[in-house]
N, C-alpha and C positions, 0 to 999 in steps of 0.2 A: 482341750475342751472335750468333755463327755459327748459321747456320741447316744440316740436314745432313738425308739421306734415311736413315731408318732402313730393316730390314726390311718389306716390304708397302709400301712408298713415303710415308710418314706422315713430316711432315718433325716434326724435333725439333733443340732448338735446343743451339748449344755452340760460341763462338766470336765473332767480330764479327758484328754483325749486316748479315742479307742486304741489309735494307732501307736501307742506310745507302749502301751497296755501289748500289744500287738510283738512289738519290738521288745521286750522285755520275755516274751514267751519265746521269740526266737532264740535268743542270745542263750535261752536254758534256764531262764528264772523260773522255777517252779511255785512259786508264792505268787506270780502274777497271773499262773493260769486261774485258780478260783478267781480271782476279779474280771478275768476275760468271761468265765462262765455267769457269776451270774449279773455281766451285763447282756451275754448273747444269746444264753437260752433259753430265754421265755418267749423273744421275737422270733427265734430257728423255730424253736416247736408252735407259735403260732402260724407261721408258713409252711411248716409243713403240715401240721393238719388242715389247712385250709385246701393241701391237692392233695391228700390220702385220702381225708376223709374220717381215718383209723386211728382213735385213741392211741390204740397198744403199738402198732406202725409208725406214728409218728414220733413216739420216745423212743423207739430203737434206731429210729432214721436220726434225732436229736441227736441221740448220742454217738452216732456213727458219726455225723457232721464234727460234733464238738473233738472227737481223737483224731481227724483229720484235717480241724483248725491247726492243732496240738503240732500236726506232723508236720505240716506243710508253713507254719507261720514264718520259713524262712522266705518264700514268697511272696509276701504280700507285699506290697508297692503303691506305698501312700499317692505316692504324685501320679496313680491310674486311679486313683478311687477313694471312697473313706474304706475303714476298717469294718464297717457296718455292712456296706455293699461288696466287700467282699466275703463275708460271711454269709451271709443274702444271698448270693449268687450260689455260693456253695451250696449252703441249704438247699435252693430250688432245685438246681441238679440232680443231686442224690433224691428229694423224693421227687420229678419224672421220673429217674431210671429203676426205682423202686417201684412206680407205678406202670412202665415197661415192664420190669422184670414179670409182675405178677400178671400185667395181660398177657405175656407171652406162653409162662406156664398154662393161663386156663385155656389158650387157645391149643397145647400139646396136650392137656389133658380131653379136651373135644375132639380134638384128631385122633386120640385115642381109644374113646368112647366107641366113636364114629366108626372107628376101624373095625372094633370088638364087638358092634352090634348087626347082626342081620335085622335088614327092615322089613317090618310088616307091608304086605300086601295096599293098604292106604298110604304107605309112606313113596312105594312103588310106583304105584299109578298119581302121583300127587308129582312123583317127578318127571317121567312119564309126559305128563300136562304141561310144566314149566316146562320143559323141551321142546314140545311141540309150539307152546307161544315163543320161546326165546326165536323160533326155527320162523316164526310170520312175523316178526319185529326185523327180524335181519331180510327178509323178504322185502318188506315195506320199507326199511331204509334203502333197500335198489332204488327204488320208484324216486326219493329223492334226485334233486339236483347235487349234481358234488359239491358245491358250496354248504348246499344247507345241511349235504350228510355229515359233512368236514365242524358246521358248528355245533351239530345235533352227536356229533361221537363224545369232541372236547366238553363240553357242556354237561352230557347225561351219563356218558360213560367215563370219561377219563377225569369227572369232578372240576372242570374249568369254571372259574368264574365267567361273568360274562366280560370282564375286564380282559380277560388274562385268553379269552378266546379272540377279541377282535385283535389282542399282539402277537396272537398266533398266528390269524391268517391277515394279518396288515390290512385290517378292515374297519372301518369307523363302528364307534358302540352301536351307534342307531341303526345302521349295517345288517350288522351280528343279532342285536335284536327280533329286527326283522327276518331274517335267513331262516331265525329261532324258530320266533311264531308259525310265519309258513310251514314250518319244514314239520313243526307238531302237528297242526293241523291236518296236514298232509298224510302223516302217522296214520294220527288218530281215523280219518277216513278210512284207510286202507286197511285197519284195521275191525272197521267193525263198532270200533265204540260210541257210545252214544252219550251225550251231554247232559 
């Protein structure tokens, strides 16, 4: 049976099967790869532009997946999956790591910038400011109770859900919650700010 992408990218079957198509590209058939290609990649490069974003990114990610079907078809393992999902799965991979690759470069290219540029006199004193407020935030989380500085770290600083903060500190949600509130409040007092 044909394997085919419905709406939402959900493969659904109707025709000869992918896998078969799949097996035949392993073994060395070279007349079976166009029929591999174009059942898979108009669904690859719909997936991948969908997390690039990038026209011209996305066909070269396409085509990177499609020589890596190529290489790797000796892998694939019907009884773990269809032949669709594992195409799929490849697809998605290569573009995150493509979409890794290129945040990482702009973030070298910023640290680069960064390095290279002496900052103006407002950029100075602007940090300056952030220091001195970072310096009464760590101030005012003393004033905390250690519970609530223990929920108010995992939460604001270290990105906890509020889920993932009460299995942290083996505390009921409505707990954590609480710790939460007070413990802003409490900030916020100590800090100065107004409502």
């Amino acid at each position: 049976m044909r394997e085919s992408v419905r709406f939402g990218g959900m493969p659904q079957a109707d025709g000869p099967d992918l896998a078969d198509i799949i097996a035949r590209v392993a073994s060395g058939d070279r007349d079976a790869f166009p029929a591999l290609y174009d059942r898979v990649a108009g669904p690859v490069f719909g997936l991948v532009l969908k997390v690039l974003r990038d026209p011209s990114q996305s066909e070269e990610v396409t085509q990177e997946v499609m020589v890596e079907v190529w290489r790797t078809a000796t892998r694939f393992r019907p009884e773990q999956g269809s032949g669709m999902t594992w195409v799929m799965t490849m697809a998605h991979r290569r573009a995150v790591d493509r979409v890794r690759s290129e945040q990482a470069a702009t973030n070298r290219e910023q640290r680069t910038a960064r390095r290279d540029h002496t900052p103006a006199y407002d950029q100075v004193s602007e940090e300056v400011t952030v220091r001195l407020e970072s310096e009464q935030v760590r101030r005012c989380l003393r004033t905390l109770t250690d519970l609530q500085r223990q929920a108010v770290t995992l939460a604001y600083y270290q990105g906890y859900t509020y889920r993932e903060v009460a299995v942290s500190l083996s505390a009921p949600l409505g707990t954590v919650k609480t710790r939460l509130r007070d413990g802003l409040i409490r900030l916020r007092d100590c800090m100065g700010v107004s409502t």
